[in-house]
C-alpha positions as CSV (number, residue, x, y, z in Angstrom):
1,X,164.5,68.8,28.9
2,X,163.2,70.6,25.9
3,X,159.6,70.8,25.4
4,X,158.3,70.1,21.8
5,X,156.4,72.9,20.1
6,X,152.6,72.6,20.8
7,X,149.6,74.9,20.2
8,X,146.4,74.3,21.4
9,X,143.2,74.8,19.3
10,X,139.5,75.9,20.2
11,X,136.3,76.4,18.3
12,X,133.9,78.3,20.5
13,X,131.1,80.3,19.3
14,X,129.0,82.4,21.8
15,X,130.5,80.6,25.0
16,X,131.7,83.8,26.7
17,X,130.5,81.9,29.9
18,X,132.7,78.9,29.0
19,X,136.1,80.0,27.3
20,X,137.5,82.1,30.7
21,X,137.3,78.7,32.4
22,X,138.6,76.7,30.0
23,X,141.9,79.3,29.8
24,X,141.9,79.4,33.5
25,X,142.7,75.9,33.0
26,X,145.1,76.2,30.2
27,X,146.9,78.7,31.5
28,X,147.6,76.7,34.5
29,X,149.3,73.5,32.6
30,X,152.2,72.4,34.6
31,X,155.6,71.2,33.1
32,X,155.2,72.8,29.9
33,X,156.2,76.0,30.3
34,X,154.1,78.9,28.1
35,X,151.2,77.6,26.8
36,X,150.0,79.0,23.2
37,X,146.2,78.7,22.3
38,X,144.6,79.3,19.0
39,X,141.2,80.5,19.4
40,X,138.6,80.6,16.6
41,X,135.3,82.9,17.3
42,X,132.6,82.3,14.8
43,X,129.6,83.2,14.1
44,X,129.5,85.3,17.7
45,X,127.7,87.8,19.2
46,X,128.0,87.7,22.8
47,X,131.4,89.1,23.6
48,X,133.4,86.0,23.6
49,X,136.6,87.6,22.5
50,X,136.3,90.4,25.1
51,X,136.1,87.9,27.9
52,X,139.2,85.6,25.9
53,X,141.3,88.2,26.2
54,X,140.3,89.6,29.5
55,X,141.5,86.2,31.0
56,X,144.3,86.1,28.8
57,X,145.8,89.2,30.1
58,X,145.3,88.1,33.6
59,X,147.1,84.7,32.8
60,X,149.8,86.9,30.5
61,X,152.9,85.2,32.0
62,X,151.5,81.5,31.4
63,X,149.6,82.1,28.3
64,X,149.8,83.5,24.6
65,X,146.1,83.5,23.2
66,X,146.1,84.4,19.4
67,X,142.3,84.6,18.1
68,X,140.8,85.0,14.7
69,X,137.2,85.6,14.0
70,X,135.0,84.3,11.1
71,X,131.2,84.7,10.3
72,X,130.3,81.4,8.2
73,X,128.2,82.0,5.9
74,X,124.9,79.4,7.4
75,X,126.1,76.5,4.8
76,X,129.4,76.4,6.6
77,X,128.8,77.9,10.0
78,X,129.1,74.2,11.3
79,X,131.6,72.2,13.9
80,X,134.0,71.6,10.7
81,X,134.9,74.8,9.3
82,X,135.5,76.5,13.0
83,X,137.9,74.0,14.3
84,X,139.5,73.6,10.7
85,X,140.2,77.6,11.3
86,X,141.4,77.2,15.2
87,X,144.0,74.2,14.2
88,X,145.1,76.2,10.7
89,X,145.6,79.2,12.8
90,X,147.5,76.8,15.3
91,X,149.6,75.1,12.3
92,X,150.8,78.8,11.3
93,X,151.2,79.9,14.9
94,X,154.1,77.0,14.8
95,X,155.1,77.4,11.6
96,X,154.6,74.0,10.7
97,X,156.2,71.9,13.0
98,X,155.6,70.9,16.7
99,X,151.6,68.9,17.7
100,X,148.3,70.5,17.6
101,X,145.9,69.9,21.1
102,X,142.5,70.1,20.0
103,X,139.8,70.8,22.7
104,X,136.7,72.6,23.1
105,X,135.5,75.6,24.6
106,X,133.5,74.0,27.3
107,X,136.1,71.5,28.4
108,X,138.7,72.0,31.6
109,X,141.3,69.9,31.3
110,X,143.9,69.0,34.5
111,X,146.8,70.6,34.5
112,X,148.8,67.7,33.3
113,X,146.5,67.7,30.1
114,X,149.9,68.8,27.5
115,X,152.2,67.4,29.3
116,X,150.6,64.0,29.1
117,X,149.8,64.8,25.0
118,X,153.2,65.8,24.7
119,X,154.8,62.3,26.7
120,X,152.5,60.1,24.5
121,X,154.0,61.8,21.5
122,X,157.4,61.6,22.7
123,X,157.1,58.0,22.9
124,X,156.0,57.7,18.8
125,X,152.6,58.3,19.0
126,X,151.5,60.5,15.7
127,X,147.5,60.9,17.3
128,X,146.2,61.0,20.9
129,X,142.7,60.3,21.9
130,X,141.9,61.4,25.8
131,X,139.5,60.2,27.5
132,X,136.3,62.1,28.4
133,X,135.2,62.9,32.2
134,X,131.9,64.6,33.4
135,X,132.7,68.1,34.6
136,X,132.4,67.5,38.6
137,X,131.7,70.9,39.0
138,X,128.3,71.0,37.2
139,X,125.5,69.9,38.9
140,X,124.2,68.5,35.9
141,X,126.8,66.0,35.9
142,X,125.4,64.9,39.4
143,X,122.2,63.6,37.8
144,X,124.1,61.8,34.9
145,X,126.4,60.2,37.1
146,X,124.7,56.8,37.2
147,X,124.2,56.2,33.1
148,X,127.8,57.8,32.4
149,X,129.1,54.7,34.9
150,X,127.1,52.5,32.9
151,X,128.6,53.5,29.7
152,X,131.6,53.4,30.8
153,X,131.4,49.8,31.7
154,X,130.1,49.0,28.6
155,X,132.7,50.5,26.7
156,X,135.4,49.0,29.2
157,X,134.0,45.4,28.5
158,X,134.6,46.7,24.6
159,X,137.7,47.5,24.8
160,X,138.8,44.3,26.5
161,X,137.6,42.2,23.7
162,X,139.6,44.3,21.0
163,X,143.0,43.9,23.6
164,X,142.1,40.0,23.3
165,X,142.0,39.7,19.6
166,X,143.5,42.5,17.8
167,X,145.9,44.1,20.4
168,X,147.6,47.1,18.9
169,X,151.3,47.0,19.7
170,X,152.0,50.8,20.0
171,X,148.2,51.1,21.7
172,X,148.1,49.1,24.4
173,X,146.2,48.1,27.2
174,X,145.1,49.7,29.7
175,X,143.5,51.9,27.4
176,X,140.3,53.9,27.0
177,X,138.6,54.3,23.6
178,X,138.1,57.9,23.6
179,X,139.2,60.4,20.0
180,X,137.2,63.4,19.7
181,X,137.7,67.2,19.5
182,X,137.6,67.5,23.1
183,X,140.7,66.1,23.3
184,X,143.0,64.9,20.4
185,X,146.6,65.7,20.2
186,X,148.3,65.3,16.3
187,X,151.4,66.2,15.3
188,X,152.1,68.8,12.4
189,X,153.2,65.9,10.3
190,X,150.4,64.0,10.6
191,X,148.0,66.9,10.0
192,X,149.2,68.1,6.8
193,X,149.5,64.3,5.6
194,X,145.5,63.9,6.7
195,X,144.7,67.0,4.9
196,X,143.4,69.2,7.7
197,X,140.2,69.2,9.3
198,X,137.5,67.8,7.0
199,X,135.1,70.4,6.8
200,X,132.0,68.1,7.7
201,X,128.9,70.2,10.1
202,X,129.3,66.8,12.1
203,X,131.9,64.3,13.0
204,X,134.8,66.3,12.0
205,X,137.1,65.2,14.5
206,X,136.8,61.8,13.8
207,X,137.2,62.0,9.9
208,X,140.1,63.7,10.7
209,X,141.3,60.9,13.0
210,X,140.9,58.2,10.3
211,X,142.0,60.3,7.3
212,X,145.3,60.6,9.4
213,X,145.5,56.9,10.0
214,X,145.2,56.4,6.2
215,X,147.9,58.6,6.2
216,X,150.0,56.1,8.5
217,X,149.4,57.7,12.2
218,X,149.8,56.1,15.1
219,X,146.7,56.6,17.6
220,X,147.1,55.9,21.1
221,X,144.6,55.9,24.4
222,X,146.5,56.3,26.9
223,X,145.3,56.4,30.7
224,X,147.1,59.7,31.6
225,X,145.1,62.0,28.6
226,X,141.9,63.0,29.6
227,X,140.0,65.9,30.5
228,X,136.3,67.1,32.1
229,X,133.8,67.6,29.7
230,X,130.3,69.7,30.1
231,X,127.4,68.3,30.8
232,X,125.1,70.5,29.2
233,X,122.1,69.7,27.1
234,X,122.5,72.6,24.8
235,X,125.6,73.0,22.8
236,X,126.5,74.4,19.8
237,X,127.8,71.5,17.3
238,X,125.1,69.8,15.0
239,X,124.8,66.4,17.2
240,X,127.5,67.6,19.2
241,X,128.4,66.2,23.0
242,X,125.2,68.2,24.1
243,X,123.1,66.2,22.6
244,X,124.6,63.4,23.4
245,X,124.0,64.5,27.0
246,X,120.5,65.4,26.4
247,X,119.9,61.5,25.1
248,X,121.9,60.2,28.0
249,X,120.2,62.5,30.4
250,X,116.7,60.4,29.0
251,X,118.3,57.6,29.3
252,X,119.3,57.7,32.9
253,X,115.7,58.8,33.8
254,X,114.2,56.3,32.2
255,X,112.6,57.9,29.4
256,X,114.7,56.3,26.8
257,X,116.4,52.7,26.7
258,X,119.7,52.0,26.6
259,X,120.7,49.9,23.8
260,X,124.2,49.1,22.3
261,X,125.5,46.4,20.0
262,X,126.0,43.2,22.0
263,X,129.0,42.0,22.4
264,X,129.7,39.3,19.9
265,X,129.2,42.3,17.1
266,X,132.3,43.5,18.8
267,X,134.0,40.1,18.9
268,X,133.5,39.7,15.3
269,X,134.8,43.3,14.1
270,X,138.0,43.0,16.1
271,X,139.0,39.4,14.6
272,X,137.9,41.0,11.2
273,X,140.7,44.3,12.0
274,X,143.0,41.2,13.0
275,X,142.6,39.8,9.5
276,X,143.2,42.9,8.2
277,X,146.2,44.1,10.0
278,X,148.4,40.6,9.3
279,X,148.1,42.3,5.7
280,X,150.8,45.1,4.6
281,X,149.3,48.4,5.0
282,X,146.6,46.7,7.3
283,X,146.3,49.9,10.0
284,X,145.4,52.1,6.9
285,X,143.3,49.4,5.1
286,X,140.9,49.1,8.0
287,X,140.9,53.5,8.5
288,X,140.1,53.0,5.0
289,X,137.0,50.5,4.9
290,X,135.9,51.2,8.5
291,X,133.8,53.9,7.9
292,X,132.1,51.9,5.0
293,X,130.8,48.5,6.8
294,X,126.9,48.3,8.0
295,X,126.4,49.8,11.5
296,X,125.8,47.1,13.9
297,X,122.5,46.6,15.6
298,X,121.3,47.8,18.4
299,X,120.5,44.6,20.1
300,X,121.8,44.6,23.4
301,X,119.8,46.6,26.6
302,X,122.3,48.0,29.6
303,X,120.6,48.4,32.9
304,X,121.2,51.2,35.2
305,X,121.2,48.7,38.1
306,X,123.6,46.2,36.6
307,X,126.9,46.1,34.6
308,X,127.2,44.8,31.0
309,X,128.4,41.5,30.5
310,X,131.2,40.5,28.0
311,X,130.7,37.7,25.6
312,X,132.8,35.9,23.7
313,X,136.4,37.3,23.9
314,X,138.5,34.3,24.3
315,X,140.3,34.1,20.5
């Protein structure tokens, strides 16, 4: 069976300690056969392209690294404009045609990571969000363990309500939740109709995930995408996963609450994206007005010791 034409697509700037392991992983996919990566060094100056390559020519028969280098000026040295250049670089490197695998430079994915992309795209999907796992291998993720679970439960319980009253046909449950740069597969298609990467310093990724659903793509969770993700406090994106480590790493010791939106907020947005998508062009109406409604409050504390409890899903 013929594998369809994939790239995959990394920002990394100064994570020469990072990048060989995440092509150590890459270049151990399975399934796929030769696995091309388009790497995008900015802004650098500790030897990341050295140590790229170096692994890349150890991993030759399994892996094609192709690597361009930018210095941002400091008004655009920001998450935005280095993975716009990684997955441009990747669009040219297929020559239009074929999906795009965006991760980061301090992920490691399993090595069923593209060939579970590719399946979900196989079966119509135009975007795929994978779900996000500590990095077992970091003893930091040790002590985050306990508020990560907690999290998790909360955003299980989230999803539920959403699969009672605005199921998504070609997204369905069981699902996770998760679309970020860590791990989101798009097809060619889909990212020339979004545009590209919007070149924001934060939330690039997921402008880029609704500007394609605008466009008409199809997301999908599915179970079988996901890969490890650091759990370092200190990362490179403005409010980037680190610091979203370094708030749940206060969080889990007790320094800082856990508050999230209770869960009737969520009851009410999902029957409002019901509403919404019983109207023609309803997937792209609610990508479009999303991103413009109030945030909801933050009026709902999860305990480290207990599990959140869902309210309010029967329609």
């Amino acid at each position: 069976m013929s594998v369809i034409p994939f790239c995959v697509c990394v920002p990394a700037r100064n994570e020469a300690d990072r990048l060989p392991r995440l092509l150590d992983a890459l270049a151990r996919q399975t399934g796929v056969g030769r696995v091309r990566v388009a790497l995008c060094i900015n802004n650098t100056t500790d030897g990341s392209r050295r140590h790229a390559e170096g692994v890349a020519a150890a991993h030759r028969a399994t892996l094609t690294l192709s690597v361009v280098e930018h210095t941002f000026p400091p008004e655009h040295a920001h998450a935005g404009s280095a993975r716009a250049a990684a997955m441009d670089l990747g669009l040219e490197l297929l020559d239009g045609e074929g999906v795009l695998l965006s991760t980061d430079a301090d992920a490691r994915p399993p090595t069923d990571w593209v060939s579970a992309n590719l399946a979900a795209v196989s079966g119509g999907a135009d975007l795929v969000g994978g779900a996000l796992s500590l990095d077992e291998d970091e003893p930091e993720s040790q002590a985050l363990q306990s508020g990560w679970a907690i999290w998790r439960d909360y955003w299980r319980e989230v999803r539920a309500i959403e699969d009672a009253l605005d199921p998504v046909p070609w997204d369905p449950a069981p699902r996770h939740g998760d679309h970020t740069g860590a791990s989101l597969a798009i097809t060619a298609a889909a990212y020339r109709a979004a545009g590209g990467t919007p070149l924001l310093p934060t939330g690039e990724d997921r402008a880029l995930v609704l500007a394609a659903q605008r466009a008409g793509a199809r997301l999908v969770h599915p179970l079988s995408v996901w890969t490890r993700v650091s759990a370092r406090a200190h990362g490179r994106a403005q409010d980037g996963m680190a610091q979203a480590m370094a708030r749940l790493a206060r969080q889990t010791a007790g320094q800082e609450p856990m508050r999230a939106p209770a869960f009737p907020h969520w009851r009410a947005r999902a029957l409002w994206r019901r509403d919404l998508r019983r109207l023609p062009d309803g997937a792209q109406r609610i990508a479009e007005a999303e991103p413009h409604l109030p945030p909801m409050p933050l009026d709902y504390a999860l305990e480290l010791n207990g599990r959140p409890q869902p309210d309010g899903i029967a329609p």
